[in-house]
N, C-alpha and C positions, 0 to 999 in steps of 0.2 A: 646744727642742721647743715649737708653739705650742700652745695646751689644745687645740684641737679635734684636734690628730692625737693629744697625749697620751691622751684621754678614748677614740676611736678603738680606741685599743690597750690603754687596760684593761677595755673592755666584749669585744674580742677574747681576754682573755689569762683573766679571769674565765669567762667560756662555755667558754672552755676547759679550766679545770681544776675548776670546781666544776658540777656537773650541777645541783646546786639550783635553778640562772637558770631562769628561763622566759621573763626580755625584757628588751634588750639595757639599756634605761634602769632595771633593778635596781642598774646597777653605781652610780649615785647613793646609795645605802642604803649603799652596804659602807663598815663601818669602813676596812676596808683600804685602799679608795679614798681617802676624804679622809685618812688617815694617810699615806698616803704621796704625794698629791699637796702636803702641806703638809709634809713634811718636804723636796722637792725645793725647796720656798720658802726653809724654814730652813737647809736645808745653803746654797743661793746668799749667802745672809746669812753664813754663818759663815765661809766663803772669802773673802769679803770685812771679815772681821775684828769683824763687828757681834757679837759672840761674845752678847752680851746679848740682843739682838734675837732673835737664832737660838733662846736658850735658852727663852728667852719663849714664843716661835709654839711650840715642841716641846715645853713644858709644857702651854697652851693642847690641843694636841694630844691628851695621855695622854689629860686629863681627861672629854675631848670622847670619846674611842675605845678607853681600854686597854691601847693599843699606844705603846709608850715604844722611838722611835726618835732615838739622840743625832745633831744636827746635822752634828756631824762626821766620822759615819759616810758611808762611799762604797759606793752602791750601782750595778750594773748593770741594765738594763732587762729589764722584765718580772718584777720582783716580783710574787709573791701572794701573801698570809696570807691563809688559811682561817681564818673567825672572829675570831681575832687576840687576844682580851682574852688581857693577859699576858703578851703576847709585847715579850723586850728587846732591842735591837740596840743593843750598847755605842760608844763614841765613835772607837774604831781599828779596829772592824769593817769589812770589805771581802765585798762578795757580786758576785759575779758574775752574767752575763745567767740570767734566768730562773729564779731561787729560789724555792721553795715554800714554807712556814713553817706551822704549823698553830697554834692556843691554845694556851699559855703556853711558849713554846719562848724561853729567854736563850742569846744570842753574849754571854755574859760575859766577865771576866776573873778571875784569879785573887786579886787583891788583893795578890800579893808582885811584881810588876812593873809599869815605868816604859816609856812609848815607849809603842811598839808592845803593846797589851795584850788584845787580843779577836783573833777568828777570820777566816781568810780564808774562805769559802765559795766553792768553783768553780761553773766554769756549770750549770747542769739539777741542782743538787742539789735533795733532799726531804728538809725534817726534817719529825719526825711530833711529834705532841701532846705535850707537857711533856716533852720531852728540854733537856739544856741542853749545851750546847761552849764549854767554860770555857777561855781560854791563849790564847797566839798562836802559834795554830799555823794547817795549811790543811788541809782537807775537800777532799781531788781530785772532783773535776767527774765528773757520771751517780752520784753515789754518793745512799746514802737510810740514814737513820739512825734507827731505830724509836721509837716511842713510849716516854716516859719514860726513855731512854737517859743516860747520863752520859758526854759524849767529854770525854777530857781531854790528848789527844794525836792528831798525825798520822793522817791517812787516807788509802791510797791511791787514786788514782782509780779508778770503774767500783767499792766498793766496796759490801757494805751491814752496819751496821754494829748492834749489840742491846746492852744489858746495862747492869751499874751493876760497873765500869767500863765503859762501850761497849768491843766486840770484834769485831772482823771476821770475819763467820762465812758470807761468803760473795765472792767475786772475779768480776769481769770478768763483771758482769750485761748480762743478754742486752739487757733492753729499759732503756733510760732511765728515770726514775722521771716523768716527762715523759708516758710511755706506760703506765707501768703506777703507777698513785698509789698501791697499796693500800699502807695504812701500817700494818696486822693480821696478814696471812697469812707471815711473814717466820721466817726460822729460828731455832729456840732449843736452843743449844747445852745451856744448863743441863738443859732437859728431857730432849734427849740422853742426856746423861750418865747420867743418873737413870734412864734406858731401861737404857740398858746396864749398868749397876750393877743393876738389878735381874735381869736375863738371865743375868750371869755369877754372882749369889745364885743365882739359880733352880740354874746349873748342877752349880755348885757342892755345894747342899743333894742333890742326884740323887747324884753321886758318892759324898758320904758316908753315903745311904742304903743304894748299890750294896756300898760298907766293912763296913759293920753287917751289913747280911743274909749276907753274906761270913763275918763273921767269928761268926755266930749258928749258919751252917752248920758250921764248922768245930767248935764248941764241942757241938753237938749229936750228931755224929761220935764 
């Protein structure tokens, strides 16, 4: 791809998911931008074996922007990281077209594996602020994984996913996270819970009032 169509399409792909812009030559200023137009440098380098080179320009890189992406990660077109500081993209990491990322989100790995060791990511996903997806495993495509989350396993696609383990706490989302970015308003199962735990207390404490006054009458008798 030559820079002018690549620059093209991340002043298109920025307007489009970050409302902040107000003018198309912002996208110059984004970390994001030169993080990942010079990671597209370093991975060509590392394919072709300069393994040094690559790791150079992508240290080069952190320093310059925060965002620590390894050479030998394979990324698909249309990346975004929002803000980006902190954000890690491990060396077996695979993302597909059109990934979203927000501050300080790791495709890590677990540290007890060889090979294959970070995360597939499918197309149109959203990860939200300081979640991290530790393993090699894959995140199916349209799915959105909340803020501060911890996935450490499979996801199915169209999924969306919360918690410390992450959980899936909701299926077969209507819109794409593509269309709908909010990475806040998302389900919490735990608070759930805690709803209804206190509903079945509430009902519970009624019945054994209903007991008592019961059994107050009968003693009064």
């Amino acid at each position: 791809m030559g820079i002018i169509k690549y620059v093209k399409e991340e002043m298109k792909i920025i307007k489009e998911r970050d409302p902040a812009i107000k003018t198309p030559w912002e996208v110059f200023l984004y970390p994001s931008f030169r993080a990942i137009l010079r990671y597209r440098i370093a991975h060509k380098l590392y394919q072709s074996k300069h393994y040094f080179l690559a790791r150079w320009f992508s240290q080069r890189t952190v320093r310059k922007t925060g965002i620590e992406i390894h050479p030998g990660a394979t990324i698909g077109k249309g990346l975004f990281i929002d803000h980006g500081h902190g954000v890690v993209i491990g060396e077996t990491a695979i993302l597909g077209d059109n990934v979203t990322l927000y501050q300080g989100v790791t495709l890590g790995g677990t540290g007890k594996e060889s090979g294959k060791r970070h995360p597939t990511i499918g197309n149109n996903v959203m990860i939200s602020a300081g979640a991290k997806v530790l393993g090699s495993f894959t995140v199916g495509e349209n799915s959105k994984i909340g803020a501060g989350s911890v996935v450490l396993s499979e996801i199915p696609p169209n999924s969306t996913v919360v918690g410390v383990p992450g959980r899936v706490v909701k299926r077969d989302n209507v819109k794409t996270p593509r269309e709908d970015m909010d990475q806040v308003h998302l389900p919490d199962p735990v608070y759930n819970d805690l709803i209804r735990l206190q509903q079945e207390n509430e009902k519970l404490k009624e019945e054994l009032q209903q007991v008592h006054d019961r059994i107050t009458k009968l003693e009064i008798s």
